[in-house]
PDB file of N, CA, C, O and CB in Angstrom:
ATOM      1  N   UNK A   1      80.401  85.269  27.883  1.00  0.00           N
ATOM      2  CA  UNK A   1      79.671  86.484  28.205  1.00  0.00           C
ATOM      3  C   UNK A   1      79.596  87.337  26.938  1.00  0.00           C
ATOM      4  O   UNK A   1      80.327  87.147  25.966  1.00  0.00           O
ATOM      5  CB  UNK A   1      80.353  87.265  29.382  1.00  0.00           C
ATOM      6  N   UNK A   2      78.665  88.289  27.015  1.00  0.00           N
ATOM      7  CA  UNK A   2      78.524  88.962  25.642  1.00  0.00           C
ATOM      8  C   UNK A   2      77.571  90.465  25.822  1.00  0.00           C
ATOM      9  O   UNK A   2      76.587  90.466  26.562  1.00  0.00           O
ATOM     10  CB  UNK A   2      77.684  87.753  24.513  1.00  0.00           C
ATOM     11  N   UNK A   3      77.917  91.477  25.201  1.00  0.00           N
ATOM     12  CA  UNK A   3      77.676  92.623  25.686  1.00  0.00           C
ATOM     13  C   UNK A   3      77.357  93.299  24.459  1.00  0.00           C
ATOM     14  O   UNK A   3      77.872  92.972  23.390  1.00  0.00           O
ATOM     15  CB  UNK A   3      78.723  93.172  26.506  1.00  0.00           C
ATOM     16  N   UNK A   4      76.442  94.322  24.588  1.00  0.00           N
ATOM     17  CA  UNK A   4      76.173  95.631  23.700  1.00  0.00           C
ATOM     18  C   UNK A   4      77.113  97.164  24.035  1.00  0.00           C
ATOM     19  O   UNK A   4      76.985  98.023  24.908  1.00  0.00           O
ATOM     20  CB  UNK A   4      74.462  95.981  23.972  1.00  0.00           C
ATOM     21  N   UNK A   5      78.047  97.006  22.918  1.00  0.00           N
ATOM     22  CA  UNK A   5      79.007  98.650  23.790  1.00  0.00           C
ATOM     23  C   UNK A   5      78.414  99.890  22.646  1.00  0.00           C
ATOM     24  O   UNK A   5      78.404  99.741  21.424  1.00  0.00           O
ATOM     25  CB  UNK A   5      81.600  98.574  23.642  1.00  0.00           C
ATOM     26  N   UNK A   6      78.214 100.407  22.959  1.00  0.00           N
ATOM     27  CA  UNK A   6      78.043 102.379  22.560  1.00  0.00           C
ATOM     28  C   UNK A   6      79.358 102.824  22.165  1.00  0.00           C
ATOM     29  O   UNK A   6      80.271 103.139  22.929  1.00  0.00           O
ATOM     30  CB  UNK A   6      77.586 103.603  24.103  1.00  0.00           C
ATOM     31  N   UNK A   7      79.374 102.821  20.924  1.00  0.00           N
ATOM     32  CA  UNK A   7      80.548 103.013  20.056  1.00  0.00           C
ATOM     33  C   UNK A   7      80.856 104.401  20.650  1.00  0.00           C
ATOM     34  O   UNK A   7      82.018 104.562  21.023  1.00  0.00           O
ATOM     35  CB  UNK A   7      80.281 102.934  18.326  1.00  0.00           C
ATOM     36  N   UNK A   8      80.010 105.417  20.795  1.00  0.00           N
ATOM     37  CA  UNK A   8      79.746 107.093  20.972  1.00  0.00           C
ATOM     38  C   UNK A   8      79.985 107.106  22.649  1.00  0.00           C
ATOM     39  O   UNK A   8      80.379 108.163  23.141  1.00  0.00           O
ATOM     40  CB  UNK A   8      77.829 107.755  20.401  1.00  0.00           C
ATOM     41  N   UNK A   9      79.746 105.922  23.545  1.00  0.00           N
ATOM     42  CA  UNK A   9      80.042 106.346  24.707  1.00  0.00           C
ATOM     43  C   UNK A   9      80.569 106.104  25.242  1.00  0.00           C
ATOM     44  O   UNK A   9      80.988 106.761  26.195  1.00  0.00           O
ATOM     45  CB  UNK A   9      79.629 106.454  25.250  1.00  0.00           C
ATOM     46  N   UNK A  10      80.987 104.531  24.805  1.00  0.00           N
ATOM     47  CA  UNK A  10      81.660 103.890  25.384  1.00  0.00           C
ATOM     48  C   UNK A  10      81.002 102.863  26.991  1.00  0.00           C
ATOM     49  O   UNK A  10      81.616 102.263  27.873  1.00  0.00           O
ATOM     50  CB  UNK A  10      82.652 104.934  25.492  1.00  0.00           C
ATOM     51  N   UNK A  11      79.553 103.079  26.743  1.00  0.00           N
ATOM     52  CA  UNK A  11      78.916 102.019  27.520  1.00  0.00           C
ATOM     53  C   UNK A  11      78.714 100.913  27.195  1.00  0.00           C
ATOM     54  O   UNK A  11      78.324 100.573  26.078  1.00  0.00           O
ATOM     55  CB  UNK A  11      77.960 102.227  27.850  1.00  0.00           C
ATOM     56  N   UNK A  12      78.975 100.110  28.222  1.00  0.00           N
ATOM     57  CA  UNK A  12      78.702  98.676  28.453  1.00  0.00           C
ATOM     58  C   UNK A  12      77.619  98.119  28.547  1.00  0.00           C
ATOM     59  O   UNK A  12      77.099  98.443  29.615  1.00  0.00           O
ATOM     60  CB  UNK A  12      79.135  98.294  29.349  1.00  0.00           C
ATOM     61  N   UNK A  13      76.624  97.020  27.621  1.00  0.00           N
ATOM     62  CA  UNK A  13      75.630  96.015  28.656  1.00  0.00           C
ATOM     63  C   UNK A  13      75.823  94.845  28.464  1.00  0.00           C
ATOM     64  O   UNK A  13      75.564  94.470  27.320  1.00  0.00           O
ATOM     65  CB  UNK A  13      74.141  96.071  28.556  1.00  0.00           C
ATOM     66  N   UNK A  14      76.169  94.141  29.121  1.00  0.00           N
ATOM     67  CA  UNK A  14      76.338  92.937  29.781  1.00  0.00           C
ATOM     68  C   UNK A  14      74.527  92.398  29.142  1.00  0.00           C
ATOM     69  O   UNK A  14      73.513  93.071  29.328  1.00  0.00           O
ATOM     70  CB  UNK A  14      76.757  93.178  31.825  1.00  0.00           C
ATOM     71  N   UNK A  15      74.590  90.890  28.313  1.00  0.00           N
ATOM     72  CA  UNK A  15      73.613  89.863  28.540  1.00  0.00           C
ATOM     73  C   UNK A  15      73.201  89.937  30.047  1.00  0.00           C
ATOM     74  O   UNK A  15      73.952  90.489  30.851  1.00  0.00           O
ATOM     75  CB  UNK A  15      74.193  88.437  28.142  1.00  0.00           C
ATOM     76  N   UNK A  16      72.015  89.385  30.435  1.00  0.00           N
ATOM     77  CA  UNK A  16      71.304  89.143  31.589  1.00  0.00           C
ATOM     78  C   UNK A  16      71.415  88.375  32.091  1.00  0.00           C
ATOM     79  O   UNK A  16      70.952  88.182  33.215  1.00  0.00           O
ATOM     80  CB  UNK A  16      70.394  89.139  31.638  1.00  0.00           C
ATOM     81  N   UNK A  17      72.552  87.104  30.988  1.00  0.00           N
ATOM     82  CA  UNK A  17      71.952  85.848  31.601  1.00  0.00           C
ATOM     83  C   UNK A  17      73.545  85.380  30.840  1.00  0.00           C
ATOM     84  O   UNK A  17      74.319  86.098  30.206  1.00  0.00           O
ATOM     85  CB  UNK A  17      70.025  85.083  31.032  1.00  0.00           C
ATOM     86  N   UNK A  18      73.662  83.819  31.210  1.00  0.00           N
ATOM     87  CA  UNK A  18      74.612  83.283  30.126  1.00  0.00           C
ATOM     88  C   UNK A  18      73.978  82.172  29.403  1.00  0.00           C
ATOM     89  O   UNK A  18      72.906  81.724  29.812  1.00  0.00           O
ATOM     90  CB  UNK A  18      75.971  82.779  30.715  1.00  0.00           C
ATOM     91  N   UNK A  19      74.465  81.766  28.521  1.00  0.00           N
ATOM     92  CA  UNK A  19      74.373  81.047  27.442  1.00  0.00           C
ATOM     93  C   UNK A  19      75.145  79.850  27.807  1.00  0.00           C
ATOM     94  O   UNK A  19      76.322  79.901  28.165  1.00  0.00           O
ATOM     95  CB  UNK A  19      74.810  81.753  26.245  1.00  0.00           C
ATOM     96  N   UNK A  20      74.068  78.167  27.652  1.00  0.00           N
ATOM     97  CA  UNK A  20      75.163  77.082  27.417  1.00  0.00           C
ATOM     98  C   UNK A  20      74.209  76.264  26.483  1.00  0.00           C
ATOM     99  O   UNK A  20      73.126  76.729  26.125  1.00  0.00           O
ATOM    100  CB  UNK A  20      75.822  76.182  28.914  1.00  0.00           C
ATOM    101  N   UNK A  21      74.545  75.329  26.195  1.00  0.00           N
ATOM    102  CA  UNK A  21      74.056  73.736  26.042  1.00  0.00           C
ATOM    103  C   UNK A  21      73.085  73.915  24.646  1.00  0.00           C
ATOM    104  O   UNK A  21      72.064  73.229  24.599  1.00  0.00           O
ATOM    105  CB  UNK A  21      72.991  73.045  27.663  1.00  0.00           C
ATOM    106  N   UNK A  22      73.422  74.905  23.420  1.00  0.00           N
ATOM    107  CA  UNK A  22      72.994  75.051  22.448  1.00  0.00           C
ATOM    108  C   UNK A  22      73.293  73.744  21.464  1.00  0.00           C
ATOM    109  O   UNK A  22      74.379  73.167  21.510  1.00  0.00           O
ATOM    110  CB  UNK A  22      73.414  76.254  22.126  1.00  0.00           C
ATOM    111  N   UNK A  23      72.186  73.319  20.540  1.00  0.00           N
ATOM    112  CA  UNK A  23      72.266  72.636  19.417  1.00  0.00           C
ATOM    113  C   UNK A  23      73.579  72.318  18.747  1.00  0.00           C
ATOM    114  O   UNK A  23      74.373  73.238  18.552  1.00  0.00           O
ATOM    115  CB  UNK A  23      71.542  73.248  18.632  1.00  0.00           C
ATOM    116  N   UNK A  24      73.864  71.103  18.386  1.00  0.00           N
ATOM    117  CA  UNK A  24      75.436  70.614  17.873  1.00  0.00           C
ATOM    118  C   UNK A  24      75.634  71.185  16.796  1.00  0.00           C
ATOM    119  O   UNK A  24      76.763  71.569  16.492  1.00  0.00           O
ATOM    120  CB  UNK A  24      75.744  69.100  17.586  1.00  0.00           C
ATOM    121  N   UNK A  25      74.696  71.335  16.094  1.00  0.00           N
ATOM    122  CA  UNK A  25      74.788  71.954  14.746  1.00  0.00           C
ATOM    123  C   UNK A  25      74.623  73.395  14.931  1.00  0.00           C
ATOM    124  O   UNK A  25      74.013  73.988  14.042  1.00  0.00           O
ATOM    125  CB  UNK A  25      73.732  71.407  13.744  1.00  0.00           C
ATOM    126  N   UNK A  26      75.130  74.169  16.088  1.00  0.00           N
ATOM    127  CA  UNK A  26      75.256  75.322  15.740  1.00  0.00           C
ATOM    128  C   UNK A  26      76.387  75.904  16.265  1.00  0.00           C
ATOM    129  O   UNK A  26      76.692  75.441  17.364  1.00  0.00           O
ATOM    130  CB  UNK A  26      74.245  75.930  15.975  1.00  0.00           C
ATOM    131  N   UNK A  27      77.270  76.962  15.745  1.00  0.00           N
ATOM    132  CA  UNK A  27      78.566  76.647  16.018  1.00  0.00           C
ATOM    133  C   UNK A  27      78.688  78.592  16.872  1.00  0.00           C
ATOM    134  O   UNK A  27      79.631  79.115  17.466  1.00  0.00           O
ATOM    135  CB  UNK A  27      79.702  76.043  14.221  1.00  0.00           C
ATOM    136  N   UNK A  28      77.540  79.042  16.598  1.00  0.00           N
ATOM    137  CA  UNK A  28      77.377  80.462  17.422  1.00  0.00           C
ATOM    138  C   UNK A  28      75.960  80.446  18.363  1.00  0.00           C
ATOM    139  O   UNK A  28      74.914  80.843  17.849  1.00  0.00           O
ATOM    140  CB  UNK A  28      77.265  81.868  16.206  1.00  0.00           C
ATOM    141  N   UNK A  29      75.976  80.104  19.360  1.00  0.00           N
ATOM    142  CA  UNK A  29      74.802  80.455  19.980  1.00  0.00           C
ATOM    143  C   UNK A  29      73.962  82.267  19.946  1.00  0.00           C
ATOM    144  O   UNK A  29      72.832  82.752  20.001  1.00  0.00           O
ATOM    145  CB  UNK A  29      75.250  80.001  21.420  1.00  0.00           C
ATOM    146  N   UNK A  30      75.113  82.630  19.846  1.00  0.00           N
ATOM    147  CA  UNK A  30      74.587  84.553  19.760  1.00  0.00           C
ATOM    148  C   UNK A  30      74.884  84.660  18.136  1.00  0.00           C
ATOM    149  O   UNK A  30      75.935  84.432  17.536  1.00  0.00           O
ATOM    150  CB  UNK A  30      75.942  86.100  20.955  1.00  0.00           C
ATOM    151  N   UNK A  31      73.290  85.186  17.511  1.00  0.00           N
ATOM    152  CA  UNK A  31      73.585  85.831  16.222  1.00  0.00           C
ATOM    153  C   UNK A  31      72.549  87.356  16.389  1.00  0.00           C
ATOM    154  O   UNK A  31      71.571  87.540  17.113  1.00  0.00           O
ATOM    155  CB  UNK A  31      73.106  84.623  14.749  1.00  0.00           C
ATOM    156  N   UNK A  32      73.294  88.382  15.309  1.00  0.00           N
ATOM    157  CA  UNK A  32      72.629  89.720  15.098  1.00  0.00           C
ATOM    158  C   UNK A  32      73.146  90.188  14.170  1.00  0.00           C
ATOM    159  O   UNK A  32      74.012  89.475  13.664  1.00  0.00           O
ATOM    160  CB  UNK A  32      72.639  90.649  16.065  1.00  0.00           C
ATOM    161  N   UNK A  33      72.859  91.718  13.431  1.00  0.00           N
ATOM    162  CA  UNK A  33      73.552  92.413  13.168  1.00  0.00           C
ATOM    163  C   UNK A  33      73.543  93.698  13.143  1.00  0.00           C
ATOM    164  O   UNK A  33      72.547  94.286  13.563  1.00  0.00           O
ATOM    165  CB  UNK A  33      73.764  92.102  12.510  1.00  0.00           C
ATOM    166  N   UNK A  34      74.488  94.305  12.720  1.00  0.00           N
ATOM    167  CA  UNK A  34      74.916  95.929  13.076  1.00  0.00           C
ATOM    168  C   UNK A  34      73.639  96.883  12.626  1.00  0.00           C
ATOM    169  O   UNK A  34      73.303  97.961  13.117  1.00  0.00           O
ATOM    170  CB  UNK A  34      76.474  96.490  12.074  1.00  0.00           C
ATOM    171  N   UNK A  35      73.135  96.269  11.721  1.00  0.00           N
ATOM    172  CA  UNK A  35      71.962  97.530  11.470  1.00  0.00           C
ATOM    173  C   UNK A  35      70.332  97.045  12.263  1.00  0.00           C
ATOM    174  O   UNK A  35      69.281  97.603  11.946  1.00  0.00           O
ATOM    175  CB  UNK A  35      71.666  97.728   9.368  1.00  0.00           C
ATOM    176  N   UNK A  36      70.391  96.191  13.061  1.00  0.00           N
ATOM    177  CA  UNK A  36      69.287  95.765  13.905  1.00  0.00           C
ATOM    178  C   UNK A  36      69.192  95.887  15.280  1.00  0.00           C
ATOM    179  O   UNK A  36      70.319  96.136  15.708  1.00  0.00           O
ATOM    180  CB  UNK A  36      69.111  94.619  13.743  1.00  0.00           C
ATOM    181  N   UNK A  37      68.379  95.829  16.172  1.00  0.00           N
ATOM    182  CA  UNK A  37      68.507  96.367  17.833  1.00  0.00           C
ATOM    183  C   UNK A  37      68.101  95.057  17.840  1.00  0.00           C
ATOM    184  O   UNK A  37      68.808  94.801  18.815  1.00  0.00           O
ATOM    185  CB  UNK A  37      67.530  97.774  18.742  1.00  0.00           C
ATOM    186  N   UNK A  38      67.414  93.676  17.529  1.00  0.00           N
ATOM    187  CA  UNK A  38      67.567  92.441  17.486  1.00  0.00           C
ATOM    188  C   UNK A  38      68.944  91.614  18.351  1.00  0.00           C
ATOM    189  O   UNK A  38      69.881  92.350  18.662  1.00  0.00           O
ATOM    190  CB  UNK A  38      67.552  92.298  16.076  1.00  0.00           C
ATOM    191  N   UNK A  39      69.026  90.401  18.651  1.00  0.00           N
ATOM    192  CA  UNK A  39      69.534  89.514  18.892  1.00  0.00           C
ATOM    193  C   UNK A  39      68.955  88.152  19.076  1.00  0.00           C
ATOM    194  O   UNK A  39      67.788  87.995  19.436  1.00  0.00           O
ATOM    195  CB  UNK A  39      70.038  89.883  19.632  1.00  0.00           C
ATOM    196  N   UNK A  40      69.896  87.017  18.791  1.00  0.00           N
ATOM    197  CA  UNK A  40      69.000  85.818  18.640  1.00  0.00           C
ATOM    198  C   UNK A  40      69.866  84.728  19.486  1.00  0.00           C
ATOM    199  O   UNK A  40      70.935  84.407  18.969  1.00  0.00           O
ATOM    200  CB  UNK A  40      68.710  85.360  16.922  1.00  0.00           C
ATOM    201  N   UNK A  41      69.563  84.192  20.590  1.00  0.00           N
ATOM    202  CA  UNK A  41      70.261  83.373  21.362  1.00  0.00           C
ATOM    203  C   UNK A  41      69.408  82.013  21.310  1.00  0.00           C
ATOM    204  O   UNK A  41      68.185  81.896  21.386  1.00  0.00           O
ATOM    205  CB  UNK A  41      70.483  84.006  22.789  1.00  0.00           C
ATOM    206  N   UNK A  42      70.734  80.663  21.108  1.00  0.00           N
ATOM    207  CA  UNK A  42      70.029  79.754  20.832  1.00  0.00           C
ATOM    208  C   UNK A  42      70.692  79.003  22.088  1.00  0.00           C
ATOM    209  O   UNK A  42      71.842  79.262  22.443  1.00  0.00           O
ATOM    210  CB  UNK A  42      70.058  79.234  19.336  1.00  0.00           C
ATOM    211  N   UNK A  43      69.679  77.814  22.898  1.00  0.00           N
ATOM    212  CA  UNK A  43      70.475  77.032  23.753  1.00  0.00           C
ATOM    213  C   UNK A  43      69.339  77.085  24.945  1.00  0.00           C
ATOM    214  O   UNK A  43      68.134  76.846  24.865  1.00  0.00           O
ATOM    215  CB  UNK A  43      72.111  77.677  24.087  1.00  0.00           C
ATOM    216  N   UNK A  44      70.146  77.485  26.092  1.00  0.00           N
ATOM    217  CA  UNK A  44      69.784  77.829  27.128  1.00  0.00           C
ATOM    218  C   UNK A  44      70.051  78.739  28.178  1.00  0.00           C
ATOM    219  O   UNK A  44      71.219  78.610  28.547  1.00  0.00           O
ATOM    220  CB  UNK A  44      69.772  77.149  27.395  1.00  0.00           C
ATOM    221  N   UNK A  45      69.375  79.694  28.869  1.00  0.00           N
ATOM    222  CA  UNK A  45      70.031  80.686  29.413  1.00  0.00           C
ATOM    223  C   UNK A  45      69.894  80.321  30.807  1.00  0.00           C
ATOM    224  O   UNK A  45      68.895  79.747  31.242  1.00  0.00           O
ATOM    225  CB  UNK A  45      69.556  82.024  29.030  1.00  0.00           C
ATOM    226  N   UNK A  46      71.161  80.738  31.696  1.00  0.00           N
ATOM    227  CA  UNK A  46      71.303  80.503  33.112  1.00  0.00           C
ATOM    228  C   UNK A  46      71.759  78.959  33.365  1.00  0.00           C
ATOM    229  O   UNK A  46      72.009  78.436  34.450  1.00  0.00           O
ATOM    230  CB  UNK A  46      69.898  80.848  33.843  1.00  0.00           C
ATOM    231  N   UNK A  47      71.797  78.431  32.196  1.00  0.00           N
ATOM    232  CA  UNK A  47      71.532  76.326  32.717  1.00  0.00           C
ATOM    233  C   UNK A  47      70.609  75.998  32.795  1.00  0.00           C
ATOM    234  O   UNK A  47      70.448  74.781  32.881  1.00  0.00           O
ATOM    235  CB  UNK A  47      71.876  75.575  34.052  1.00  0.00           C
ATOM    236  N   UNK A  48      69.400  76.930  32.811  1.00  0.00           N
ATOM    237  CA  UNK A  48      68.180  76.083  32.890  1.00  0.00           C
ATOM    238  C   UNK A  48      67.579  75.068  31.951  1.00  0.00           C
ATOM    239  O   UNK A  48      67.946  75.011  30.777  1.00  0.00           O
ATOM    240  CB  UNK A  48      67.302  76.846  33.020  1.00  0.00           C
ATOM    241  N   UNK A  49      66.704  74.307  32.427  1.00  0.00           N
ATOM    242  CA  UNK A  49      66.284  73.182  31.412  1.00  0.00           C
ATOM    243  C   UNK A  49      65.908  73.773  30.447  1.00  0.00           C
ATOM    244  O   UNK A  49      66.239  73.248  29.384  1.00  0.00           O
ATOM    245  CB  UNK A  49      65.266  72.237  31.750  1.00  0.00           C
ATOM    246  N   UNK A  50      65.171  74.935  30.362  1.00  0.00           N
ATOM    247  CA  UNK A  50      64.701  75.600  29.036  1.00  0.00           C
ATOM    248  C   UNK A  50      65.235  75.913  27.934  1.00  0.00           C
ATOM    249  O   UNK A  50      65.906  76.939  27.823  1.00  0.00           O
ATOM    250  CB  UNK A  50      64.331  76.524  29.171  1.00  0.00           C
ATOM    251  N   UNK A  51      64.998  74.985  26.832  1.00  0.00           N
ATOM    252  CA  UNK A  51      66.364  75.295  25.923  1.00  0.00           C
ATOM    253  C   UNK A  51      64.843  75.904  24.993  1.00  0.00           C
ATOM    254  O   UNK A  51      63.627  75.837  25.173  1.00  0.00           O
ATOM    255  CB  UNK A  51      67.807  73.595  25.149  1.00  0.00           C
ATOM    256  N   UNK A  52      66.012  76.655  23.673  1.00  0.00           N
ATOM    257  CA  UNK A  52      65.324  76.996  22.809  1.00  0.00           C
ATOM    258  C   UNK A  52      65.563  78.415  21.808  1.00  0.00           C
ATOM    259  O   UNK A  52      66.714  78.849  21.823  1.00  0.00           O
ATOM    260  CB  UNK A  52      64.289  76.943  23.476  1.00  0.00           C
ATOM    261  N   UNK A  53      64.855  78.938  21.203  1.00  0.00           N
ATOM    262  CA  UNK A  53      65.647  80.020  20.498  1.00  0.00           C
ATOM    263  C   UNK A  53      64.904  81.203  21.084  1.00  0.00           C
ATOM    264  O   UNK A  53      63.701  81.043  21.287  1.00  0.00           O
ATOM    265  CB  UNK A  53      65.642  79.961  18.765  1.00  0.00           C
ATOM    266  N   UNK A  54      65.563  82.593  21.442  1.00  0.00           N
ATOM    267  CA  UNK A  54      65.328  83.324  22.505  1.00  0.00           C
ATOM    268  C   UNK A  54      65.184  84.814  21.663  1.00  0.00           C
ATOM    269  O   UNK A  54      66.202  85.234  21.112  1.00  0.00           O
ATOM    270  CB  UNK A  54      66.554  83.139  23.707  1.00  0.00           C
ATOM    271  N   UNK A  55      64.178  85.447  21.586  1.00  0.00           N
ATOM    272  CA  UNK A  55      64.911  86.921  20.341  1.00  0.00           C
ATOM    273  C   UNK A  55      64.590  87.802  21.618  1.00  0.00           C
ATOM    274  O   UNK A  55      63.814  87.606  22.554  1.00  0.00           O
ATOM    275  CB  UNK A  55      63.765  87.594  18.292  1.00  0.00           C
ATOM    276  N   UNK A  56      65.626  89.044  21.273  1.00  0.00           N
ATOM    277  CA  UNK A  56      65.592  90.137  22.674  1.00  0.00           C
ATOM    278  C   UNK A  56      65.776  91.464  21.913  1.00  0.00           C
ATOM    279  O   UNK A  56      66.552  91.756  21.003  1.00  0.00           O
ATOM    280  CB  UNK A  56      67.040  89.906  24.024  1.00  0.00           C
ATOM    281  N   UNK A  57      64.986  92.066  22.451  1.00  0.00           N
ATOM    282  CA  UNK A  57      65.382  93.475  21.795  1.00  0.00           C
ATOM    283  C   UNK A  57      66.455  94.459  22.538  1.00  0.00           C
ATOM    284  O   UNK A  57      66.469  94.342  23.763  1.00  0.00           O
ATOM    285  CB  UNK A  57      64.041  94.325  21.675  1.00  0.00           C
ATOM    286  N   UNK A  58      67.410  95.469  21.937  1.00  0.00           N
ATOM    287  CA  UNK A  58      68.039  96.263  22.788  1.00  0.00           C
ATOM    288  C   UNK A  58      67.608  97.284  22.602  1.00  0.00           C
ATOM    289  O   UNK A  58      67.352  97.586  21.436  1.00  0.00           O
ATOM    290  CB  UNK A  58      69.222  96.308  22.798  1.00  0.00           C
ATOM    291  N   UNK A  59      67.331  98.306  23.751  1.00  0.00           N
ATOM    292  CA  UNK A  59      66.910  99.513  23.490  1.00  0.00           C
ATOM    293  C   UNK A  59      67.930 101.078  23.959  1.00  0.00           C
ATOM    294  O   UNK A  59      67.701 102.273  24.145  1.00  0.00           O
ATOM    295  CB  UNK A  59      65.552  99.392  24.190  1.00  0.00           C
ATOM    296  N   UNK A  60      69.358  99.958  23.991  1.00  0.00           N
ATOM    297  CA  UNK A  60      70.214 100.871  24.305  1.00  0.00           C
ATOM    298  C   UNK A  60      70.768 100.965  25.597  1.00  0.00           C
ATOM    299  O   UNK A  60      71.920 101.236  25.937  1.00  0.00           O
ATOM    300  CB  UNK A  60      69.730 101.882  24.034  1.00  0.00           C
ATOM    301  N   UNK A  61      69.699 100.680  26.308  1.00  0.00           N
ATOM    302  CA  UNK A  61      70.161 100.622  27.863  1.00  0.00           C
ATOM    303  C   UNK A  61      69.731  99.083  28.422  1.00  0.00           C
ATOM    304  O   UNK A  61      70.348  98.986  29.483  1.00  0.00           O
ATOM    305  CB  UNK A  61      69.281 101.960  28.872  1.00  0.00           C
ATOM    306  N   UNK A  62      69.079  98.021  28.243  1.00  0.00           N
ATOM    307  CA  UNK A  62      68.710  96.770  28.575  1.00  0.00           C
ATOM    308  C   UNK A  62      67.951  96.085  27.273  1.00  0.00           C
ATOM    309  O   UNK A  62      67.282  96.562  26.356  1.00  0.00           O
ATOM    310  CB  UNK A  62      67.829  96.856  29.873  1.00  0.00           C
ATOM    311  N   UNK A  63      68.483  94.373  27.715  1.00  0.00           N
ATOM    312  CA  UNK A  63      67.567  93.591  26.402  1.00  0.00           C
ATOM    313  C   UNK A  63      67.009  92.994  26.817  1.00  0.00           C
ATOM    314  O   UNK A  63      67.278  92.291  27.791  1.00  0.00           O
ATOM    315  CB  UNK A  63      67.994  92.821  25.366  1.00  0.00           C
ATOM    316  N   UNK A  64      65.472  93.094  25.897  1.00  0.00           N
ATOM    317  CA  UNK A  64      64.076  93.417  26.903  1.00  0.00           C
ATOM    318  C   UNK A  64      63.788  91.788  25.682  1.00  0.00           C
ATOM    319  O   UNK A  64      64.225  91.687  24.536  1.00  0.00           O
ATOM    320  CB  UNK A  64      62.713  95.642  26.755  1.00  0.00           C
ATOM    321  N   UNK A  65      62.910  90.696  26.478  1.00  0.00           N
ATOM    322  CA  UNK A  65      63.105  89.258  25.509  1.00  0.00           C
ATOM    323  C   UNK A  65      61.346  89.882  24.944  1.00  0.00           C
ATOM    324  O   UNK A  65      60.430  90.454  25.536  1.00  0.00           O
ATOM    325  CB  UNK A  65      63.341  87.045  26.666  1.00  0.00           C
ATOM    326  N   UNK A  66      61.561  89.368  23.438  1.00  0.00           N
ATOM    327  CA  UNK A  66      60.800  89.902  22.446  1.00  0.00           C
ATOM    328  C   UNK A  66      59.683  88.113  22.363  1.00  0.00           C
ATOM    329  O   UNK A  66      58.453  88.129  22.404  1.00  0.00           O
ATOM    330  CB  UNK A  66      62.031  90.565  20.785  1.00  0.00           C
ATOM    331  N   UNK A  67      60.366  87.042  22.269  1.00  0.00           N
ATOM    332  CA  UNK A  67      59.399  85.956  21.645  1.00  0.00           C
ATOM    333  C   UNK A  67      60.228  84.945  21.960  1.00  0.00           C
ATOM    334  O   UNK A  67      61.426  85.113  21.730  1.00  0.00           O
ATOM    335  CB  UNK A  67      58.969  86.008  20.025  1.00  0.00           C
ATOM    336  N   UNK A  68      59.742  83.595  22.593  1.00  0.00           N
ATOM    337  CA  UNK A  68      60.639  82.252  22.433  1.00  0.00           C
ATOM    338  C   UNK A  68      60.108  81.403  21.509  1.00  0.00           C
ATOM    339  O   UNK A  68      58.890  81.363  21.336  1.00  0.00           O
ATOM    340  CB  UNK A  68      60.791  81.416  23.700  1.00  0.00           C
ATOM    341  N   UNK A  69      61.155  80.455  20.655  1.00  0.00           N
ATOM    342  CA  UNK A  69      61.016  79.278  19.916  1.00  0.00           C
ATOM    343  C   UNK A  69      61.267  78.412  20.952  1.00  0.00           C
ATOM    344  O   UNK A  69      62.482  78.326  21.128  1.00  0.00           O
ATOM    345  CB  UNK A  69      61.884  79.103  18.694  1.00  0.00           C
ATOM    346  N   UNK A  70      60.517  77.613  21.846  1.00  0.00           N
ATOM    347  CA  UNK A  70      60.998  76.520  22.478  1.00  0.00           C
ATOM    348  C   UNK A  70      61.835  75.219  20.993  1.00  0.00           C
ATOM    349  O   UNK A  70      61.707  75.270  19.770  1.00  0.00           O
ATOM    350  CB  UNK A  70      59.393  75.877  23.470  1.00  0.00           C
ATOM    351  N   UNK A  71      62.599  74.256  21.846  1.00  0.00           N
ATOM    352  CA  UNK A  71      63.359  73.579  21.061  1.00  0.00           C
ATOM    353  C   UNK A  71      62.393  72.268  20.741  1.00  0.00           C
ATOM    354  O   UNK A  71      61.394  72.116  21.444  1.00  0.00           O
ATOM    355  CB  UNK A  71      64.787  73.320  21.749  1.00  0.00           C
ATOM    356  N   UNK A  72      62.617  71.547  19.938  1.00  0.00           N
ATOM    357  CA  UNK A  72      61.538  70.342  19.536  1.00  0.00           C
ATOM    358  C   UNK A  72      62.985  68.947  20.312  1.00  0.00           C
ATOM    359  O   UNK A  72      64.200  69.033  20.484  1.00  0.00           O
ATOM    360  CB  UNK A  72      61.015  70.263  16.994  1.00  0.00           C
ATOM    361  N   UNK A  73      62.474  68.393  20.438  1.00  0.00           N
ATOM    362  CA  UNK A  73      63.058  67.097  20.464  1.00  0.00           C
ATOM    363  C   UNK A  73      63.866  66.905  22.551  1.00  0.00           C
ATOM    364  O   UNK A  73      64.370  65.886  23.022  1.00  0.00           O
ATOM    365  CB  UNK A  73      64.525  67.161  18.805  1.00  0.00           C
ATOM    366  N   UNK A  74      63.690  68.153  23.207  1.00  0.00           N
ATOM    367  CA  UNK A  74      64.350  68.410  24.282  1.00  0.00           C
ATOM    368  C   UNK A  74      63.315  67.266  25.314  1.00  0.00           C
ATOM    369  O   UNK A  74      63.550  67.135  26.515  1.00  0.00           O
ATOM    370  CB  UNK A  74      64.411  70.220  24.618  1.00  0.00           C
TER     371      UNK A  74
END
């Protein structure tokens, strides 16, 4: 599981979804960083067959999905 917290408030958000069954060669399915409202989830969310690379924006209160890379070879 994986969450956005509010350093200033101390709020919680919880991902929407979970994360499994990402690429062997990747050893973090969740990448971002501190100066971006970005996130980049690779795999699949919920278990579904849909694998692929996922970008989501946060806007502080929910992460709203920005664009998919479906995966090649699935």
């Amino acid at each position: 599981m994986a969450a956005a917290i509010d350093t200033h408030s101390g709020r919680v958000t919880s991902l929407p979804f979970t994360v499994s069954d990402w690429p062997l060669d990747v050893t973090e399915p969740l990448s971002y960083r501190a100066d971006s409202c970005l996130i980049s989830v690779q795999g699949s969310r919920n278990e579904s067959r849909k694998h692929g690379t996922f970008w989501y924006a946060f806007n502080g209160k929910t992460f709203k999905l920005q664009t998919t890379l479906p995966s090649r070879g699935r």
